[in-house]
C-alpha positions as CSV (number, residue, x, y, z in Angstrom):
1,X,144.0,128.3,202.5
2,X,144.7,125.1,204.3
3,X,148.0,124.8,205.8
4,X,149.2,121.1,205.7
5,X,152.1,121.9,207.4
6,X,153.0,120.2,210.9
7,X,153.1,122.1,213.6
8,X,156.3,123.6,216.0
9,X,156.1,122.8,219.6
10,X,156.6,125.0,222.3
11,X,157.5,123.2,225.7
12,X,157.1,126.2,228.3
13,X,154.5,129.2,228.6
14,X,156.5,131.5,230.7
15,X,157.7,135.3,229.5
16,X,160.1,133.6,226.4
17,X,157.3,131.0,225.4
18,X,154.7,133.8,225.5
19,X,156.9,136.1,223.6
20,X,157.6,132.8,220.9
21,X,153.9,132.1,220.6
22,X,153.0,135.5,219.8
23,X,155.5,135.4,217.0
24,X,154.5,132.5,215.7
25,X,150.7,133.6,215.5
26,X,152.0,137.0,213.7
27,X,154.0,135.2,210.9
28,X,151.5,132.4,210.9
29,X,153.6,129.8,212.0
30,X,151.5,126.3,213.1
31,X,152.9,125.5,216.5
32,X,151.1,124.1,219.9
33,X,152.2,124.6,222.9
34,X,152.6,122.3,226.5
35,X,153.2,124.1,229.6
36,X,152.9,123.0,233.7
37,X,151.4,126.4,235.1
38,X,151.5,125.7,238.5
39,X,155.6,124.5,238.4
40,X,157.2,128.1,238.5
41,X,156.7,132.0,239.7
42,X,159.8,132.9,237.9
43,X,157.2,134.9,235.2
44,X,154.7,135.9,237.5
45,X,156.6,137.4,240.2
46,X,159.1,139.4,237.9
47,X,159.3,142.8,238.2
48,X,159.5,143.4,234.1
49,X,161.4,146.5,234.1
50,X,163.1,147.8,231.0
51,X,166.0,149.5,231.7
52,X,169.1,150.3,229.4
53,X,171.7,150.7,232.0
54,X,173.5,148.7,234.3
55,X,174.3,150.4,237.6
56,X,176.5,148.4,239.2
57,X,179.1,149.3,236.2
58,X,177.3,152.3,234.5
59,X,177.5,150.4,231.1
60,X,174.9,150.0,229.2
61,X,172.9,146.8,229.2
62,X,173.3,144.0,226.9
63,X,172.1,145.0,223.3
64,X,169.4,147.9,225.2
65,X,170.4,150.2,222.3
66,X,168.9,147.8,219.5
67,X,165.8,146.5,221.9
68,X,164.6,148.8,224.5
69,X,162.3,150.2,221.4
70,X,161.7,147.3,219.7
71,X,159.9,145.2,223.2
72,X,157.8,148.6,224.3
73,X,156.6,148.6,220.8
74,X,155.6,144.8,221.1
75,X,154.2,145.2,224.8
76,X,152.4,148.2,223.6
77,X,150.9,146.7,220.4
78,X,149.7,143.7,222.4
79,X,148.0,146.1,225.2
80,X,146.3,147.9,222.7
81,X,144.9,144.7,220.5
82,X,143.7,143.4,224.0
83,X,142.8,146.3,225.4
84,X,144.9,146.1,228.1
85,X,147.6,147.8,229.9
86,X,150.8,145.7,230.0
87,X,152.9,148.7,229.4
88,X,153.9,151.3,232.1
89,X,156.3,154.0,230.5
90,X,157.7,155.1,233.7
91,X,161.3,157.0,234.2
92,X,163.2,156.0,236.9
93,X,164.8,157.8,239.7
94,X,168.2,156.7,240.3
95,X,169.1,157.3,244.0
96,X,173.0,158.1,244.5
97,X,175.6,156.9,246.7
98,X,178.4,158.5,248.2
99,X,180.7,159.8,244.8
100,X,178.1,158.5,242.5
101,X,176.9,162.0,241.2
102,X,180.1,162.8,239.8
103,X,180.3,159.4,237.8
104,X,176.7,160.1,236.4
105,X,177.5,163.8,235.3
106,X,181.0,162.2,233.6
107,X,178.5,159.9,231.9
108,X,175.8,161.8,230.8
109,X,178.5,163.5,228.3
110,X,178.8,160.7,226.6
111,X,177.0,160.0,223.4
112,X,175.7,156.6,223.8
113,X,174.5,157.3,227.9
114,X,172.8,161.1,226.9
115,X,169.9,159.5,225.6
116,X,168.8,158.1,228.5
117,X,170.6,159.7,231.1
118,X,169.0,163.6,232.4
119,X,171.6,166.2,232.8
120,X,169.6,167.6,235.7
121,X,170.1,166.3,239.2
122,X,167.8,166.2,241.7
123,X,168.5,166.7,245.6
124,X,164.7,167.2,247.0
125,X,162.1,164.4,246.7
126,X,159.0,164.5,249.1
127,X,159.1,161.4,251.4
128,X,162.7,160.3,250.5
129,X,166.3,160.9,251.5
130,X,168.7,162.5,248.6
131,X,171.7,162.7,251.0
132,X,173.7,162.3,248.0
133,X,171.2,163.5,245.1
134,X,169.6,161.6,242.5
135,X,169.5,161.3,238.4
136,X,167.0,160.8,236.2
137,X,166.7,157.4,233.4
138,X,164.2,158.6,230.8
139,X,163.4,155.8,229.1
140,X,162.5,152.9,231.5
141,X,159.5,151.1,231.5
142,X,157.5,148.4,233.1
143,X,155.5,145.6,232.1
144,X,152.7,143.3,233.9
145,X,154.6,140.2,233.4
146,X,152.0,138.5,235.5
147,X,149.2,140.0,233.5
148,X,150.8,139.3,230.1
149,X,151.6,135.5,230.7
150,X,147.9,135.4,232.0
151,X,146.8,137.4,228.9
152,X,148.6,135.2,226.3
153,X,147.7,132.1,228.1
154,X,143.8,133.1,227.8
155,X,144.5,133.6,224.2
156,X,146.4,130.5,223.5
157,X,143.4,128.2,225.4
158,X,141.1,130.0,223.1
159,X,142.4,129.2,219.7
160,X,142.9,125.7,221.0
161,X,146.8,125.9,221.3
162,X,147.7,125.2,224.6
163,X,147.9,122.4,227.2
164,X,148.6,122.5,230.3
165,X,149.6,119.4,231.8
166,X,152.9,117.4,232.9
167,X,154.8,115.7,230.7
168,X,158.9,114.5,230.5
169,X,161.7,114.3,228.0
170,X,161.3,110.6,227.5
171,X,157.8,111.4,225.6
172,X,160.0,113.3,223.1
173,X,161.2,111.8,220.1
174,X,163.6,113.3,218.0
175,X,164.0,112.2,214.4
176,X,165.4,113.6,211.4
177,X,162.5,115.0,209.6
178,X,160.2,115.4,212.6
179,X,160.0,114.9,215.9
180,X,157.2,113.2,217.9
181,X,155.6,114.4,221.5
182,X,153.2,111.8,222.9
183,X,152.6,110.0,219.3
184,X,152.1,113.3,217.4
185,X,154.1,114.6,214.7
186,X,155.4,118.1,214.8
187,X,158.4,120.1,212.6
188,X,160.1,121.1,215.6
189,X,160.5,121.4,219.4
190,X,161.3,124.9,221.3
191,X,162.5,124.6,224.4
192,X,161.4,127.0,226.4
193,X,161.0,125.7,230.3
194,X,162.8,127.9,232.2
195,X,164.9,127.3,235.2
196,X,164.1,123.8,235.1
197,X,165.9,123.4,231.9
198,X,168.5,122.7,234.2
199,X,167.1,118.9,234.1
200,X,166.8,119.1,230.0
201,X,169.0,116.0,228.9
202,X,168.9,117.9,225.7
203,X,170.5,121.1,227.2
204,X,173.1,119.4,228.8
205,X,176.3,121.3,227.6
206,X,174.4,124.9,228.6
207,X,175.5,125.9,232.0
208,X,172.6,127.3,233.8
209,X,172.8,129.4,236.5
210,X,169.1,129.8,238.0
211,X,169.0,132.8,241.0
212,X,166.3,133.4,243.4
213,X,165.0,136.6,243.3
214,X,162.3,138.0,245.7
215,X,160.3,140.7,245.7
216,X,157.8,141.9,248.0
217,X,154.3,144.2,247.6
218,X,153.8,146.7,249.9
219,X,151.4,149.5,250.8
220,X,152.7,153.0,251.5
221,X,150.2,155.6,252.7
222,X,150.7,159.2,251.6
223,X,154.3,158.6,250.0
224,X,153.5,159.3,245.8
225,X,155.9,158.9,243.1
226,X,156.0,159.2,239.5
227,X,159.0,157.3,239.1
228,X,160.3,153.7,239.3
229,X,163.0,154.2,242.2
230,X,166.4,152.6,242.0
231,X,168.9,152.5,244.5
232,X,170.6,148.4,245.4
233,X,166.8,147.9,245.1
234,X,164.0,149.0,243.0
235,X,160.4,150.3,243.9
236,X,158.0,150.3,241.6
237,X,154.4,152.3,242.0
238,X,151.4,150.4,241.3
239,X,149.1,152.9,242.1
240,X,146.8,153.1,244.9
241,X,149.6,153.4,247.7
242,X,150.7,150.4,246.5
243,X,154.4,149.2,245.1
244,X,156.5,146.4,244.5
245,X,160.1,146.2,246.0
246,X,162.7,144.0,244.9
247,X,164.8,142.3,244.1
248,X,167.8,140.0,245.8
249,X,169.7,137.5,244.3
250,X,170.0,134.0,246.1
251,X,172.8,131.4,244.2
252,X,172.1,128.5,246.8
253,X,168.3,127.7,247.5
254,X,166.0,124.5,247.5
255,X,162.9,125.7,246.3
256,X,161.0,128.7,245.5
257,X,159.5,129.9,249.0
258,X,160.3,133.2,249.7
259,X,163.5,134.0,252.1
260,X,162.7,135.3,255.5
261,X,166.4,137.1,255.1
262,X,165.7,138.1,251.6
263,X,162.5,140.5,253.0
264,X,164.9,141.5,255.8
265,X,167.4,142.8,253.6
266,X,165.2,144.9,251.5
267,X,163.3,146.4,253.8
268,X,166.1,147.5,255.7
269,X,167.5,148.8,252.2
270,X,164.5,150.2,251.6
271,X,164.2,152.2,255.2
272,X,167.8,153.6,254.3
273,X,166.0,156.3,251.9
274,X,162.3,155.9,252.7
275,X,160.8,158.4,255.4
276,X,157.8,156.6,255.8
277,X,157.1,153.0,257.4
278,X,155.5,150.8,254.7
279,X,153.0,147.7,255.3
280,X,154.0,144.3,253.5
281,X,151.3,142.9,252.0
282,X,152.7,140.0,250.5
283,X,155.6,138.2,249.7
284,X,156.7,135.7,246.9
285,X,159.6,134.5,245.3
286,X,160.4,133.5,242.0
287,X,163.9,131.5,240.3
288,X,165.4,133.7,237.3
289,X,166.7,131.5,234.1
290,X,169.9,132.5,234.1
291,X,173.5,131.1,232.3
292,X,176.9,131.6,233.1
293,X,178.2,133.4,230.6
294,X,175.3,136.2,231.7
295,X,173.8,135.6,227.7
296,X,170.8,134.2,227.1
297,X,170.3,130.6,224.7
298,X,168.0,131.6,221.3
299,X,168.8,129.0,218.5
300,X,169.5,125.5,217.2
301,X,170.6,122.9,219.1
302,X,174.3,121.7,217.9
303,X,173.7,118.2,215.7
304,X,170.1,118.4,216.2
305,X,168.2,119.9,213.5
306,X,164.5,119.6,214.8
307,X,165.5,121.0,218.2
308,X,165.9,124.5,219.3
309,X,166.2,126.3,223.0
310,X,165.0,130.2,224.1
311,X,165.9,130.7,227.7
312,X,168.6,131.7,230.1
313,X,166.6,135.6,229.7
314,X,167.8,135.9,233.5
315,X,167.0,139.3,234.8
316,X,166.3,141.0,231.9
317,X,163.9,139.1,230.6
318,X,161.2,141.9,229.8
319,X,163.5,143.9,227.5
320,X,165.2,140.6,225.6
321,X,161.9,138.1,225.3
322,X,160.4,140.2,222.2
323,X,163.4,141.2,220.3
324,X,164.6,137.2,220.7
325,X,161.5,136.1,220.4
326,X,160.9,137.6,216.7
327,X,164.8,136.1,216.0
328,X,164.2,132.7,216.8
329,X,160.7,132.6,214.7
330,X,162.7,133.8,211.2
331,X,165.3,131.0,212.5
332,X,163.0,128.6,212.1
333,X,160.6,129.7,209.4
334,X,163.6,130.1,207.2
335,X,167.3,129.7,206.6
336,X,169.2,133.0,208.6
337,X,172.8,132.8,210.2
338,X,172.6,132.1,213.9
339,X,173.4,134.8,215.8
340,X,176.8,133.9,218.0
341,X,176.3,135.7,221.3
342,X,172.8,133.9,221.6
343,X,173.9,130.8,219.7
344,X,173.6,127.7,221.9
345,X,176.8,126.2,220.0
346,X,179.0,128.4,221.6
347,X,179.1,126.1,224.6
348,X,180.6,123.7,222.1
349,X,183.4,126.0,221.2
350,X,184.6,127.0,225.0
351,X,184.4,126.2,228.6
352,X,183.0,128.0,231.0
């Protein structure tokens, strides 16, 4: 039937507008959406891996027991309906340091780590160094962020939903029942421009924290792996003798060129474990939306009914975008209690 109903707009096509707009077109919510394609890698150059621990701490990540399922599920649905592989369901080698075996065995008794974490420990793998011995994650993946945004932005162009173009904040017009973007009427506004929400007047109060993060594509004759390796770097196969190392984390930049330093470092990382010389192919960089509370911003705008935010996914993005994503579109097709850990008021209730 006809639907009379205005439409939301979507300011940003990266991995969480992508994620939105698919949501919206599943529960048949009217929205448009305005994007600048050629302003940021951060999407394109991510690595996309879903993985439910955090190393650095062995904890598991941020909510990975309630999404890691949920966004392969999405990413694979999507694949299939476009017949197209976004999804890589690869498990990942975790290369140990000095002690680190011992904390991974002391883990994997645990009932939250054992289902992810192998009992079995490896300490032989063709082509690489396992001085201290390695573990297995079973249930990490990888997607195409690059081929997904490109996917979903084919589709959007399509069905006559997205523009690409430049715009600013001043064309926005918030009211109480609607808002306006360039004279025409919509229900609501999702902000959803990554990094450079950092110059939303509307975002003000959230502290952003954007990091560069680089990664770098090489080609590695004769070395094969079945596994997406992890040490304080990750290599992912992409088939052919080809891979994609990454990633570092630069807090002070001035734009999104790659970091001569950045490469240095992981390569030399990189050479620590692998036997064989690799050939860089190319190198990009890309700046990560991140916050500083580490939690990323999915909700309503304090005192400003028409206007919500999705960003600050950071690192992560590939395993929160979907599950968030899904949250934010029953948000605003209907009345549900704001989640507080994602809720952009809680900037309003404590300093940072």
């Amino acid at each position: 039937m006809p639907d009379n109903r205005l439409p939301v707009l979507i300011l940003g096509q990266g991995l969480a507008g992508s994620c939105l707009a698919l949501e919206f077109l599943k529960y048949d919510i009217p929205f448009s959406v305005i994007d600048v394609p050629w302003m940021s890698n951060s999407s394109r150059v991510a690595a996309g891996i879903l993985n439910p621990l955090i190393f650095r701490y062995y904890t598991l990540s941020w909510r990975a027991e309630q999404y890691l399922d949920f966004s392969k599920q999405f990413y694979r649905e999507l694949g299939e309906t476009l017949k197209k592989t976004l999804l890589h369901e690869q498990p990942m080698l975790r290369i140990f340091g000095e002690n680190e075996a011992k904390l991974w065995s002391s883990k994997v008794q645990l009932e939250k780590f054992s289902p992810y974490l192998s009992k079995e420990l490896l300490f032989s793998f063709d082509g690489i160094d396992l001085r201290f011995g390695a573990g297995i994650v079973g249930a990490t993946a990888w997607i195409d962020t690059a081929l997904f945004v490109s996917e979903v932005r084919k589709l959007l162009k399509e069905r006559g939903l997205l523009k690409e173009q430049q715009w600013s904040y001043d064309q926005l017009r918030l009211g109480v029942d609607e808002i306006e973007f360039e004279d025409v009427a919509y229900k609501s506004v999702v902000f959803c421009e990554g990094y450079r929400a950092v110059n939303n007047p509307y975002l003000k109060d959230i502290p952003f924290r954007p990091v560069k993060g680089d990664v770098i594509t090489l080609k590695i004759p004769g070395f094969k792996s079945d596994y997406i390796l992890n040490k304080n770097f990750f290599l992912v196969p992409l088939g052919d003798d080809l891979f994609r190392l990454g990633s570092t984390y630069t807090w002070d930049f001035t734009d999104e060129k790659p970091e001569p330093q950045a490469r240095e470092k992981l390569l030399s990382d990189l050479s620590t474990v692998l036997r064989t010389k690799p050939e860089v192919l190319s190198h990009v960089a890309g700046i990560r939306p991140a916050i500083a509370d580490r939690r990323p911003v999915a909700g309503r705008l304090p005192g400003m009914d028409k206007a919500f935010v999705f960003n600050g996914l950071g690192s992560r993005g590939g395993l929160l975008a979907p599950p968030l994503a899904h949250y934010l579109a029953t948000m605003i097709s209907a009345q549900v209690q704001p989640d507080a850990e994602v809720d952009p008021a809680r900037f309003n209730r404590k300093t940072i």
